[in-house]
C-alpha positions in Angstrom: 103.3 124.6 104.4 100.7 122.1 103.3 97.7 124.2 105.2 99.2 127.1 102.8 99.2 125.5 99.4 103.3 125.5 99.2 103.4 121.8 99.2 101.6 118.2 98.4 102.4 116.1 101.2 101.9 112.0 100.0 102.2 108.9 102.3 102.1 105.3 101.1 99.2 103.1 102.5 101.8 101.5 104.7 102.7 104.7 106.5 98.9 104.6 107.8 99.7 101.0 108.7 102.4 101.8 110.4 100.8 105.0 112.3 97.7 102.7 113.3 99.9 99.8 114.7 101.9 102.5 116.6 99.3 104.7 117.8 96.9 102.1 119.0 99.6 100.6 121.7 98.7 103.9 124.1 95.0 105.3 122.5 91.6 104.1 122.0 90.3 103.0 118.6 88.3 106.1 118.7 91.4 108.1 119.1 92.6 106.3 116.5 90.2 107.1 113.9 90.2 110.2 114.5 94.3 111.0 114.3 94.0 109.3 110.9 90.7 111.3 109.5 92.5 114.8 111.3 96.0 113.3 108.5 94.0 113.2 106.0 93.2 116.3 105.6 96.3 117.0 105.1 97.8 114.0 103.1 97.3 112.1 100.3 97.2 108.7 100.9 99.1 106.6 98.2 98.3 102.8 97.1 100.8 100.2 96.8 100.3 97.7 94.0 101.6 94.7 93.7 103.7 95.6 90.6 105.4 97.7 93.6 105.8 94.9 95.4 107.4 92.7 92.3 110.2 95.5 92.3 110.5 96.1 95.9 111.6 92.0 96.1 114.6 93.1 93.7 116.0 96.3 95.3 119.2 95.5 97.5 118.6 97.7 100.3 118.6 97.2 104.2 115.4 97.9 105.6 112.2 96.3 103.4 109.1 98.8 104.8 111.8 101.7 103.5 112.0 99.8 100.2 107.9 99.6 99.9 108.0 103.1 101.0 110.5 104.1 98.3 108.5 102.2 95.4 105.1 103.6 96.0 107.1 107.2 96.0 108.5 106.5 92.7 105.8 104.9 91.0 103.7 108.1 91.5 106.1 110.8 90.7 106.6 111.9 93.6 110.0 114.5 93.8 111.6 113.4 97.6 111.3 111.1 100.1 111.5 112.5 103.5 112.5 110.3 106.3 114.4 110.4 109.9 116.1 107.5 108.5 117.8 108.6 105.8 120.7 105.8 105.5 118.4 103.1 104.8 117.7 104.8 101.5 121.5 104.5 100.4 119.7 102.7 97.1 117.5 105.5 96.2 117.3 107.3 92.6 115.3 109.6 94.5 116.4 112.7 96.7 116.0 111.8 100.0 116.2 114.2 103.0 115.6 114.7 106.9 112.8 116.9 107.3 115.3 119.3 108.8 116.8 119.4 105.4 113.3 119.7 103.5 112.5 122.3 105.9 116.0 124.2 105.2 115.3 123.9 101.2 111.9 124.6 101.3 
């Protein structure tokens, strides 16, 4: 959908955090690199600030990373969060869905 033009897909800096401390357990730094030059092409990559942060520390939710996550998607507008772990966003003012359910509404 993105290579198409239907969609904008956005990921918070952490997500590329997360992907490098993940990926890097069973490739080579090479590899690496190149898995997250090959996303970029098709993401945008978000910054988190630290007035994100600030209102991160004062959501009550269960997971902090999905807190972060949700922050950065709210501070830039962004419409839904999608995420295999949907329960953890139980504090959202954002739509959150599987990407089943994206995929279903898309």
């Amino acid at each position: 959908m993105c290579e198409q033009s239907l969609i904008v897909l956005y990921v918070s800096f952490l997500t590329i955090a997360n992907l490098a401390y993940i990926v890097r357990k069973s490739r080579s730094q090479q590899q690496l690199r190149t898995i997250i030059a090959d996303l970029k092409l098709f993401v945008n990559v978000l910054p988190m600030t630290d007035e994100q942060l600030n209102f991160a520390l004062q959501v009550d939710g269960k997971d902090f990373e999905d807190i972060l996550q949700y922050e950065c998607a709210k501070a830039f507008g962004c419409d839904v969060i999608v995420s295999r772990n949907k329960k953890d966003f139980s504090f959202s003012e954002l739509q959150v869905l599987t990407p089943s359910e994206y995929l279903e509404n898309a």
